[in-house]
Residue frames relative to the residue before (quaternion, step in Angstrom):
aa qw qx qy qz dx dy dz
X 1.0000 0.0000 0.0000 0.0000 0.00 0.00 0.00
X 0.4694 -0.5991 0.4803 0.4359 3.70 -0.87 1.14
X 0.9001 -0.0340 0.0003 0.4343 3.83 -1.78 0.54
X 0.3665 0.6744 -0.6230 0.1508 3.45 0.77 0.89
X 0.4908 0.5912 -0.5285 0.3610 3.65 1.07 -0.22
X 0.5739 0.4876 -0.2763 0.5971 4.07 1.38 -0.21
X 0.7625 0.4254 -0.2698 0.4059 3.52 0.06 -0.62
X 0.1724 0.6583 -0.7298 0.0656 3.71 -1.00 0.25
X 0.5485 -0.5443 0.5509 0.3152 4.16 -1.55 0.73
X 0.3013 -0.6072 0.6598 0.3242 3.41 -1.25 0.33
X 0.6199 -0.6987 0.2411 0.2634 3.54 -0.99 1.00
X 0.3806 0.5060 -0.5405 0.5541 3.41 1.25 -0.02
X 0.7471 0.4695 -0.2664 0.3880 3.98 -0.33 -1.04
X 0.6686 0.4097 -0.2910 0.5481 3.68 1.13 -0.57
X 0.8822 0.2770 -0.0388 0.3788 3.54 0.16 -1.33
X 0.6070 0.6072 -0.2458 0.4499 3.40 1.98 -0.89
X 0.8539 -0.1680 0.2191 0.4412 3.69 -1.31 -1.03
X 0.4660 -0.6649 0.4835 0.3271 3.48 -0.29 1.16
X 0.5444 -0.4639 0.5817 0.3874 4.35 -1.45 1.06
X 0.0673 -0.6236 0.7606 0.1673 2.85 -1.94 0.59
X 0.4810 -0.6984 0.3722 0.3772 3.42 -0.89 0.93
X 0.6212 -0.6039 0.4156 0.2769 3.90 -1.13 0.14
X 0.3186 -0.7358 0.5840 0.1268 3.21 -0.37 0.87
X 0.8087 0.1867 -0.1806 0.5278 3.77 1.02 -0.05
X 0.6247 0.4120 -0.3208 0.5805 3.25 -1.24 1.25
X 0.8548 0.2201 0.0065 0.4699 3.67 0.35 -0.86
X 0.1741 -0.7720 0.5624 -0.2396 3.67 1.33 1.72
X 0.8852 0.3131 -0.1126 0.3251 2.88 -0.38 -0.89
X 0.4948 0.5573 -0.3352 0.5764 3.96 1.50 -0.43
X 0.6172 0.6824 -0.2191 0.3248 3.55 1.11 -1.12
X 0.7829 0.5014 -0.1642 0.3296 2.98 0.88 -1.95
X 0.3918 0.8400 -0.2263 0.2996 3.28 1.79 -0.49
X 0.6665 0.5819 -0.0484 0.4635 3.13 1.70 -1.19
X 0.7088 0.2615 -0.2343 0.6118 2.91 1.45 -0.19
X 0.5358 0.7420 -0.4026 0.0153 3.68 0.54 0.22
X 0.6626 -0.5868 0.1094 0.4524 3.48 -0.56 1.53
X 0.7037 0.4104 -0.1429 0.5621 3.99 0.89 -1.24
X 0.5291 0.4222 -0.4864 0.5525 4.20 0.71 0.31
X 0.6528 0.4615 -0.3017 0.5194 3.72 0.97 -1.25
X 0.7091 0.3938 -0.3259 0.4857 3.92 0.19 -0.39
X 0.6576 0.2829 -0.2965 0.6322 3.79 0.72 -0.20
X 0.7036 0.3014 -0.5256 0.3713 3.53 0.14 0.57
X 0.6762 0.5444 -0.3868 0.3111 3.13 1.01 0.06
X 0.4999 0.6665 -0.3001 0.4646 3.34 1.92 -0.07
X 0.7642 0.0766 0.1397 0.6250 3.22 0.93 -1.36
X 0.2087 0.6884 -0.6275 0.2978 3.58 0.69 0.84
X 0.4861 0.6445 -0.3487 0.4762 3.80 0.85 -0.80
X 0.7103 0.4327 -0.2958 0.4699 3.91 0.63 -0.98
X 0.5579 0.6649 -0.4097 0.2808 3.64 0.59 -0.36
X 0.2491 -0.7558 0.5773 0.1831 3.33 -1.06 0.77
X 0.1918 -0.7731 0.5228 0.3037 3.62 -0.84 0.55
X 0.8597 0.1880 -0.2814 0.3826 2.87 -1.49 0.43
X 0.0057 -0.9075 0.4062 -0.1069 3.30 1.05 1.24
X 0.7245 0.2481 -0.3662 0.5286 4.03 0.73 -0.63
X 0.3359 0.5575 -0.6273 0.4277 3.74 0.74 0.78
X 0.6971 0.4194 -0.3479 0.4659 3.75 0.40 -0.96
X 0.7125 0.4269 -0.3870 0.4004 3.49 0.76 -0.70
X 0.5984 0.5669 -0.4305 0.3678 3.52 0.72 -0.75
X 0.4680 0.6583 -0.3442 0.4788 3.50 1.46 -1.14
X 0.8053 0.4314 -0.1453 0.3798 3.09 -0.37 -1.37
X 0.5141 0.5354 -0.3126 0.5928 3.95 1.39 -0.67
X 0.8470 0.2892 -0.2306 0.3818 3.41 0.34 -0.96
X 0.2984 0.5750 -0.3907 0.6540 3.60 1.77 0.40
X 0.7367 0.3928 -0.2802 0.4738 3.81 -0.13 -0.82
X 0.6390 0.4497 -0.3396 0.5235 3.97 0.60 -0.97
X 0.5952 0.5352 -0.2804 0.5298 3.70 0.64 -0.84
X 0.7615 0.1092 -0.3150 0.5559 3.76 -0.06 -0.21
X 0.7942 0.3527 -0.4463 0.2139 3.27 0.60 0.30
X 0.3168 0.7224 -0.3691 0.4915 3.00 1.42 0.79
X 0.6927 0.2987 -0.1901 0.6283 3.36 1.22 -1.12
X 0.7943 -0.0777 -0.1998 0.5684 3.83 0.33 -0.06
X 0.2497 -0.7369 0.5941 0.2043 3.71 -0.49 1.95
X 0.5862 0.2634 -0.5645 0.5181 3.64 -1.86 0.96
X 0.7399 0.4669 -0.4765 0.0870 3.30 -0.49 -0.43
X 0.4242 0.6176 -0.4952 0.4399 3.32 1.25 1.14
X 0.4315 0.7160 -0.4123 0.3621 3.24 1.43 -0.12
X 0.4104 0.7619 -0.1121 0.4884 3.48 1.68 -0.88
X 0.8320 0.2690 0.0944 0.4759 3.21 0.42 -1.36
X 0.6714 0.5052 -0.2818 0.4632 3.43 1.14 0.03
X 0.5316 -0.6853 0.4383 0.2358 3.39 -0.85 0.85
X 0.0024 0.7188 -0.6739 0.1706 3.39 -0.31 1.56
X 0.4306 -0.8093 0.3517 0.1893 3.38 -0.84 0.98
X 0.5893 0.6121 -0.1480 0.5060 2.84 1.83 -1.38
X 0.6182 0.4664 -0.2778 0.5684 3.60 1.20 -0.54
X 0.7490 0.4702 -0.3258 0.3344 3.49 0.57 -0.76
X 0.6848 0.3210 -0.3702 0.5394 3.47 1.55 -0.26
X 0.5084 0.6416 -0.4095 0.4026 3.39 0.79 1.09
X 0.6585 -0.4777 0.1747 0.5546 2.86 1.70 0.24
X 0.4639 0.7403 -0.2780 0.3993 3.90 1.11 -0.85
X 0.1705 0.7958 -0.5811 -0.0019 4.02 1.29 0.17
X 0.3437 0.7177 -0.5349 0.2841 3.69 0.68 -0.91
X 0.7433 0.5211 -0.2729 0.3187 3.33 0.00 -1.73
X 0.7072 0.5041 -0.3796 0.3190 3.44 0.83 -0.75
X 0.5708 0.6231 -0.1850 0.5017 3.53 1.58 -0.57
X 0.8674 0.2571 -0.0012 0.4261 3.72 0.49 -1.76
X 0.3918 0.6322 -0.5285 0.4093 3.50 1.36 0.80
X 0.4931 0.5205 -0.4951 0.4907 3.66 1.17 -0.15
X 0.7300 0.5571 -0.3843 0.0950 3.37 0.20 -0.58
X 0.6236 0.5023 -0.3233 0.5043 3.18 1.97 -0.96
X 0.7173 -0.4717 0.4979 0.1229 2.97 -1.61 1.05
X 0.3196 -0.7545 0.5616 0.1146 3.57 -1.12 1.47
X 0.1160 0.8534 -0.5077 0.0216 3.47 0.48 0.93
X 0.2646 0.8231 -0.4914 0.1051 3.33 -1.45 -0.20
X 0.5915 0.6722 -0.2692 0.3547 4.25 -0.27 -0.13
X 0.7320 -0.5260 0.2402 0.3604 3.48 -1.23 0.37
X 0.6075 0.6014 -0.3085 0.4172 3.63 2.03 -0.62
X 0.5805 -0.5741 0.3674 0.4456 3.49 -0.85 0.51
X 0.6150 -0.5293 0.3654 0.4563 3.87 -0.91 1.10
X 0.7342 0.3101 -0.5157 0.3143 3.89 -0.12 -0.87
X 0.3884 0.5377 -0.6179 0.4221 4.65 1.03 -1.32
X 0.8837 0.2689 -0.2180 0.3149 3.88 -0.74 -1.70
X 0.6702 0.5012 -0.4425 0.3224 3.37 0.75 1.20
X 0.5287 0.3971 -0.4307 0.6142 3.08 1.97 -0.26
X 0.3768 0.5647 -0.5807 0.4494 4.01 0.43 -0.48
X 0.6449 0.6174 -0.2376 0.3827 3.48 -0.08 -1.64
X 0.8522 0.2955 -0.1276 0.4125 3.33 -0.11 -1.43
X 0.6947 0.5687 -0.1854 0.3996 3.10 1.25 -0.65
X 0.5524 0.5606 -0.2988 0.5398 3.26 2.05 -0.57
X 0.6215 0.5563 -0.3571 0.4204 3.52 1.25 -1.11
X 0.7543 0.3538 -0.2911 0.4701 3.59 0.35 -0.93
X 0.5457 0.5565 -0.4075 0.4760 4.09 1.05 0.15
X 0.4286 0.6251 -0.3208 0.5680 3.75 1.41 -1.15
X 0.8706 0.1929 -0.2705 0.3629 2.98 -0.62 -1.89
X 0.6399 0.6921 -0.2364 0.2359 3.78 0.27 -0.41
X 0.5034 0.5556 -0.1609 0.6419 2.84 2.02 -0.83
X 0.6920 0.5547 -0.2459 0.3911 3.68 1.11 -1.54
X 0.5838 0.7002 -0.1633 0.3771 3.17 1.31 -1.52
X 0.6894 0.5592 -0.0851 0.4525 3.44 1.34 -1.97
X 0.6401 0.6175 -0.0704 0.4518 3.36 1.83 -1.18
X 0.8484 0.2511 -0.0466 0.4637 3.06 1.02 -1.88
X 0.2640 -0.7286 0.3969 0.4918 3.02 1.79 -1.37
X 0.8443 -0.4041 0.1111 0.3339 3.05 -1.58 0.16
X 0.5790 0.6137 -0.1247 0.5221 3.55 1.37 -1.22
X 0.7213 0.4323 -0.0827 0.5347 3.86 0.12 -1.22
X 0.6510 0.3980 -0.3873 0.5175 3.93 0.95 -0.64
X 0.6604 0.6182 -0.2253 0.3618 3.48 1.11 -0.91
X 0.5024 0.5347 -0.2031 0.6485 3.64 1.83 -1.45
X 0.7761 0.3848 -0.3097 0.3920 3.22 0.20 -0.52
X 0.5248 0.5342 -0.2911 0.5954 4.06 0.86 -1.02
X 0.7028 0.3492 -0.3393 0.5186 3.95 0.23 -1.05
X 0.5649 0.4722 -0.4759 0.4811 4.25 0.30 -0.79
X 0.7890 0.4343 -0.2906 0.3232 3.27 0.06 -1.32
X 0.6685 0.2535 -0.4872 0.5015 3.80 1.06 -0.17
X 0.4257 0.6297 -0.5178 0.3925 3.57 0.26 -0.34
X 0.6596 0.5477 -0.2508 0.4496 3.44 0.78 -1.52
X 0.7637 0.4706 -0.0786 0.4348 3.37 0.67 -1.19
X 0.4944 0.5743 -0.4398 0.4819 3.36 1.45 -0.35
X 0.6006 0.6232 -0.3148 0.3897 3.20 0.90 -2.18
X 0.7506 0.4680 -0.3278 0.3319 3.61 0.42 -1.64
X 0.6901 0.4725 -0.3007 0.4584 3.66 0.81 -0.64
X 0.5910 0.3942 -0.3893 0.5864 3.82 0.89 -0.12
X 0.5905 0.5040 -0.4729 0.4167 3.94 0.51 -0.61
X 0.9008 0.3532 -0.0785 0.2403 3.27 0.42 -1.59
X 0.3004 -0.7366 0.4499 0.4058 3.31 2.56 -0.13
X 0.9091 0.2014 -0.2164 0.2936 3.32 -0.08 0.77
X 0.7081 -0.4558 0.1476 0.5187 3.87 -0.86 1.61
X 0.0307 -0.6114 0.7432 0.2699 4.46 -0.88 -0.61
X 0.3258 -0.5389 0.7052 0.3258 3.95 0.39 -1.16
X 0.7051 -0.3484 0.5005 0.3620 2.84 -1.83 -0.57
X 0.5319 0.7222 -0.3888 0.2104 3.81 0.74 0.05
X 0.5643 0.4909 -0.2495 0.6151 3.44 1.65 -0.24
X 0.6349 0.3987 -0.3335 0.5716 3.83 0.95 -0.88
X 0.6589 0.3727 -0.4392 0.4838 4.05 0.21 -0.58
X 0.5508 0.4861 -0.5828 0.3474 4.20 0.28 -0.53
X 0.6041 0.6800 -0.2712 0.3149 3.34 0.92 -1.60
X 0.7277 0.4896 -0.1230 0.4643 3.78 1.16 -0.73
X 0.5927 0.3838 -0.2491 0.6628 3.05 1.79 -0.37
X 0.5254 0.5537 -0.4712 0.4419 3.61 0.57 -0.58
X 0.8193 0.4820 -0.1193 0.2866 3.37 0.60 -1.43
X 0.4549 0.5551 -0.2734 0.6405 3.17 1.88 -0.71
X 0.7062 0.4469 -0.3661 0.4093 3.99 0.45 -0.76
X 0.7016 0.5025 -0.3869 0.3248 3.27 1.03 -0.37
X 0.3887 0.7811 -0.2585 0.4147 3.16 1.66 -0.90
X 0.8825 0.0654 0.2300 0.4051 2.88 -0.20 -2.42
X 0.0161 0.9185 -0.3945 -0.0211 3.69 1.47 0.85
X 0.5312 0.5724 -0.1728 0.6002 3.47 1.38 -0.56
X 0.4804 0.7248 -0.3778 0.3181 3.73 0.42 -0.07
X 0.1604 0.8479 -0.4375 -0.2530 3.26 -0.36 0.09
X 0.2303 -0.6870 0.6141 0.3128 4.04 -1.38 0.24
X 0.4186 -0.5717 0.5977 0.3750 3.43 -1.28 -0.44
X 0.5095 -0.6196 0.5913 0.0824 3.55 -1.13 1.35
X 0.7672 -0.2209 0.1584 0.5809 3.62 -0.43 0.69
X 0.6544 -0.3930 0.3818 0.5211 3.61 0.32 1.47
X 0.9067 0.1861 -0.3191 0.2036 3.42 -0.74 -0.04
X 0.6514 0.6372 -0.1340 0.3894 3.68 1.19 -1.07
X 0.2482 -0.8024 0.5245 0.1397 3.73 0.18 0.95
X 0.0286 0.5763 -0.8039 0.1442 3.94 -0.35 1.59
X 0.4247 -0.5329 0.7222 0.1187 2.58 -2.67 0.58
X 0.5597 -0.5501 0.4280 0.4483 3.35 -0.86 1.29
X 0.6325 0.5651 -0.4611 0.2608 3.68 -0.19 -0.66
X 0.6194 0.5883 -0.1949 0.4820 3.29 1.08 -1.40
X 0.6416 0.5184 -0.2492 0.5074 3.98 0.98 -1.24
X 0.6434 0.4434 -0.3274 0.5312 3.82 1.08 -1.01
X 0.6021 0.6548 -0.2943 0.3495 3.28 0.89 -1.33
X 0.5605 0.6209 -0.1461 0.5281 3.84 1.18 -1.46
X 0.7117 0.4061 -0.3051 0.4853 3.39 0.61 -1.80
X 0.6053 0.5533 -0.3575 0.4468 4.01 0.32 -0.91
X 0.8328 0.2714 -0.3099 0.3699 3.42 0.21 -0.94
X 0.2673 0.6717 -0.4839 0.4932 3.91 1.85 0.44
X 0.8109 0.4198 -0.1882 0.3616 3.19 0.18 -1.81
X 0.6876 0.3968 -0.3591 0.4907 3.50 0.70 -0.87
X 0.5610 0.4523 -0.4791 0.5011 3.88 0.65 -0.37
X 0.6583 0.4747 -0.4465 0.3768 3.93 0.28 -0.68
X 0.6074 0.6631 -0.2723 0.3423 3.11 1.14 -1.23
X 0.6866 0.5733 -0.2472 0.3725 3.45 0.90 -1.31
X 0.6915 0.5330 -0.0763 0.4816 3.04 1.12 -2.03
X 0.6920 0.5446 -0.1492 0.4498 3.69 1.04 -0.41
X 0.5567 -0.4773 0.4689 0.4923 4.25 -1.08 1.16
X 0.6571 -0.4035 0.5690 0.2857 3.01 -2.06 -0.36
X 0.5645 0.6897 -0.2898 0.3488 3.09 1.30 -0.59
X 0.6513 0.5500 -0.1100 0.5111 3.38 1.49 -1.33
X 0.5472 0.6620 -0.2150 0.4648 3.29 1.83 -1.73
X 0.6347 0.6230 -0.2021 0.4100 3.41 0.92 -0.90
X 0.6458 0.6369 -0.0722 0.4149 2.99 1.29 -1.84
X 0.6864 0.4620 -0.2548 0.5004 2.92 1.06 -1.42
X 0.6368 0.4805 -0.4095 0.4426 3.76 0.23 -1.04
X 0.7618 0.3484 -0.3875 0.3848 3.24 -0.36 -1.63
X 0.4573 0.7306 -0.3532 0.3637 4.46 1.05 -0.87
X 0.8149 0.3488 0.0671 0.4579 3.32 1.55 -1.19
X 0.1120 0.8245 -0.5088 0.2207 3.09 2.08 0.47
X 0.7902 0.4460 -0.3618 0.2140 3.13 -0.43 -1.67
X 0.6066 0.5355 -0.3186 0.4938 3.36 0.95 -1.61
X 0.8708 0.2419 -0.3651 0.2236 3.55 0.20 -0.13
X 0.2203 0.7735 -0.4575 0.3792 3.04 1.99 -0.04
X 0.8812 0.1426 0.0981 0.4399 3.25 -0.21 -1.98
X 0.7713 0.2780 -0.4202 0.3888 3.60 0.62 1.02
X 0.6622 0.5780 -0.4019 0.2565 3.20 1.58 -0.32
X 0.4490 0.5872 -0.4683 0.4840 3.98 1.47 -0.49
X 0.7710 0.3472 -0.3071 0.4366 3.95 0.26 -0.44
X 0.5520 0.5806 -0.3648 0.4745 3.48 1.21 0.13
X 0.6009 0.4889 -0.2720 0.5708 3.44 1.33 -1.17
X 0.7474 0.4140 -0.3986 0.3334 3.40 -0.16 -1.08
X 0.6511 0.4576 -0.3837 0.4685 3.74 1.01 -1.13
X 0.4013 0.6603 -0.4207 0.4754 3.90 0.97 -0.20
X 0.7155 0.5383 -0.1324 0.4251 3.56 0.26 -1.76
X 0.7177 0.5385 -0.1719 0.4066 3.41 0.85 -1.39
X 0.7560 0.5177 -0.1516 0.3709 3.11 1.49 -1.20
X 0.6037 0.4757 -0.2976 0.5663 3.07 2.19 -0.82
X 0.5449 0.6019 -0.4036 0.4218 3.54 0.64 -0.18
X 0.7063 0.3914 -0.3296 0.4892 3.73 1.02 -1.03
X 0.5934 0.6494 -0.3298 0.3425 3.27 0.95 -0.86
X 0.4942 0.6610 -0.0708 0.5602 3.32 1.76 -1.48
X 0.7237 0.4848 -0.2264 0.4358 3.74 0.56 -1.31
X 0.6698 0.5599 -0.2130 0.4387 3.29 1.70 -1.61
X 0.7162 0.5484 -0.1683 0.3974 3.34 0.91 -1.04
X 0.4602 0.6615 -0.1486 0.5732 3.17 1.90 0.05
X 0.6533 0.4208 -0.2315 0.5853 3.14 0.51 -1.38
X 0.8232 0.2444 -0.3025 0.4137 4.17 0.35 -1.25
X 0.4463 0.4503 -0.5795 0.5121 4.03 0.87 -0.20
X 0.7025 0.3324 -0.5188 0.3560 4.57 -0.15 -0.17
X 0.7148 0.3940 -0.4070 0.4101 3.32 1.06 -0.94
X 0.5351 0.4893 -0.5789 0.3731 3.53 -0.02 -0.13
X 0.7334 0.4889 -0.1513 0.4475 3.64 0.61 -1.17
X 0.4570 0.4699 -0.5282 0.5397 4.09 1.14 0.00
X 0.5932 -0.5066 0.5723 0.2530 2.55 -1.98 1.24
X 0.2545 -0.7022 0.6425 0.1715 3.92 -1.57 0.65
X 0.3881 -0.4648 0.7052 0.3688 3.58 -1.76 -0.30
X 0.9440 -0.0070 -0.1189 0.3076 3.57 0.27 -0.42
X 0.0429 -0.8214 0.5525 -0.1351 3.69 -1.26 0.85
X 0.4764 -0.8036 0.3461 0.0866 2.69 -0.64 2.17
X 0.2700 -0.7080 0.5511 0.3495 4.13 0.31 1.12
X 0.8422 0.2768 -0.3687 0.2794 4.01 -0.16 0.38
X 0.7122 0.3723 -0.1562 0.5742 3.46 1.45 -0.33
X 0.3806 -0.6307 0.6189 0.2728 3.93 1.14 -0.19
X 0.6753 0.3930 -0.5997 0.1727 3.72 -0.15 0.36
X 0.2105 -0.6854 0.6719 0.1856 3.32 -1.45 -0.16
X 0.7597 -0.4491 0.3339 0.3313 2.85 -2.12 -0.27
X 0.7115 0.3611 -0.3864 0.4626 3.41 0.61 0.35
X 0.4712 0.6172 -0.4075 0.4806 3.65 1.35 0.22
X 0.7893 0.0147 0.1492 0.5954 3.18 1.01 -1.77
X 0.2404 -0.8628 0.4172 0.1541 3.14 0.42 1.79
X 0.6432 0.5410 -0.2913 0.4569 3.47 1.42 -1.38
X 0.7321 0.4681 -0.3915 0.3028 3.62 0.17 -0.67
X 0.6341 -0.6122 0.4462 0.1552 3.60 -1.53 0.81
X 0.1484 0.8154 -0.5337 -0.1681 3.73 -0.44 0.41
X 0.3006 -0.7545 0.5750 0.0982 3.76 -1.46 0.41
X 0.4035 -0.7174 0.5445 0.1616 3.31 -0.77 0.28
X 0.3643 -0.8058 0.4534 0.1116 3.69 0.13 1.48
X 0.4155 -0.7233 0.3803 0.3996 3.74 -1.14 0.06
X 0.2435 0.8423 -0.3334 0.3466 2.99 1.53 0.65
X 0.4028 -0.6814 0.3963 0.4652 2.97 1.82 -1.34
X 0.5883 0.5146 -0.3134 0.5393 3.88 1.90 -0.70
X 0.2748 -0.6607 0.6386 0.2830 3.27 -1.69 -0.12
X 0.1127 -0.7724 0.6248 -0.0147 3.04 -1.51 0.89
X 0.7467 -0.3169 0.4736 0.3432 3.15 -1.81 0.68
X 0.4851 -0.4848 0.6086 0.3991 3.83 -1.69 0.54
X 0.6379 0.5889 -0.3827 0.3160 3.61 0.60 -1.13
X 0.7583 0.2153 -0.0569 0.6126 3.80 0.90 -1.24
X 0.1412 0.7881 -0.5684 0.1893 3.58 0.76 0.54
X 0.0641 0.8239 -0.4858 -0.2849 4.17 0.49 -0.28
X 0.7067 0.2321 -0.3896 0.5430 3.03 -1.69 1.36
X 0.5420 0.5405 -0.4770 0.4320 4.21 0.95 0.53
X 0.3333 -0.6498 0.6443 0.2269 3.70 1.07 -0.13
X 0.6403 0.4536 -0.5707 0.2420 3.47 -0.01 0.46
């Protein structure tokens, strides 16, 4: 998990009233829930879903750390090695989720319950968000994704590209949220997802095409099922934005009754302000009226 060796729940958020997602701010995380081809494939095979599904995985993570603790390499096993996998070794495509994204300044077992405990807090939140069906479409894209990335790029990713993907998605949900930053440091999840992107997009830069590849295809799901609602709410905005600029390129340009001979305003510029008609024979503004002392 990106900066879980940093991250840990504050105990109301871990142990307390399960997140509701936001109804505001997060359009677009929403619309997901209703898309036309997630709704037709759950009704085929909605039946196959498993609930509470990164409980089994966190399980199964903390099973893996455990034998490897007692016999070290044996994640070597369990990782997705392409060259091995077309040697026969299919496993790998399946049980690289299982090994644990460790790593950081905390001793290896602290950043594995932290870990395990973030995974089964994630998926729960996601579950509550996405439901039961759609958390599951989504977890399968992402390995699939992640296979793809590890045959594109010739070489293992882990689970480190499939866990961003769970936080990305949880930020959209629950942007407001908060964790604690190295145990102490209240961050909103947004900000943590926010961090994780700008990792990836530096790796991305600094990194072959090969990897470049990796990375996209690594990130399928997240765009599968957030990026059509991301555009459109895009669109929507340039259109209003478009609609506004419209409305003030006519008003500037509608004909007026009045117009201040020294300043050009009028009544639709400056709805509040007063005009008069000078003995000059011009009209002016209260402001430049001459002889008004104002």
């Amino acid at each position: 998990m990106p900066l879980v060796c940093a991250l840990a729940l504050s105990p109301r958020e871990m142990f307390g009233e399960r997140a509701k997602p936001e109804t505001k701010g997060n359009a677009s995380a929403q619309k997901l829930l209703t898309m036309s081809w997630i709704d037709s494939t759950e009704r085929r095979l909605g039946h196959l879903a498993i609930p509470h599904l990164l409980r089994y995985v966190a399980l199964l993570n903390g099973l893996a750390f455990v034998l490897c603790q007692i016999k070290p390499g044996f994640e070597k096993m369990l990782e997705m090695d392409p060259t091995l996998v077309m040697q026969g070794q299919v496993w790998r495509l399946f049980s690289h989720v299982f090994v644990p994204s460790l790593g950081g300044v905390f001793p290896t077992w602290i950043t594995a319950v932290f870990y395990l405990m973030f995974l089964v807090w994630l998926g729960d939140g996601l579950e509550q968000a996405m439901g039961v069906f759609r958390l599951n479409l989504y977890y399968l894209i992402g390995v699939i994704g992640t296979n793809v990335a590890a045959f594109l790029s010739g070489q293992s990713v882990g689970g480190f590209f499939l866990n961003n993907t769970l936080v990305f998605a949880f930020a959209a949900f629950y942007p407001e949220l908060k964790v604690l930053f190295f145990f102490v440091i209240p961050v909103k999840i947004k900000w943590l997802a926010w961090l994780d992107a700008f990792l990836l997009v530096l790796s991305f830069l600094l990194s072959d095409w090969g990897y470049r590849a990796g990375v996209i295809a690594a990130l399928t799901n997240f765009f599968v099922f957030f990026g059509p609602s991301w555009i459109q709410s895009r669109k929507r905005r340039k259109a209003q934005e478009e609609r506004r600029s419209a409305y003030l390129e006519s008003a500037d340009g509608a004909e007026t009754l009045h117009s201040c001979h020294l300043c050009g305003r009028t009544e639709v510029t400056a709805p509040e302000m007063e005009f008069r008609i000078a003995r000059d024979g011009n009209e002016y503004c209260r402001a430049h009226l001459p002889g008004s002392g104002v």
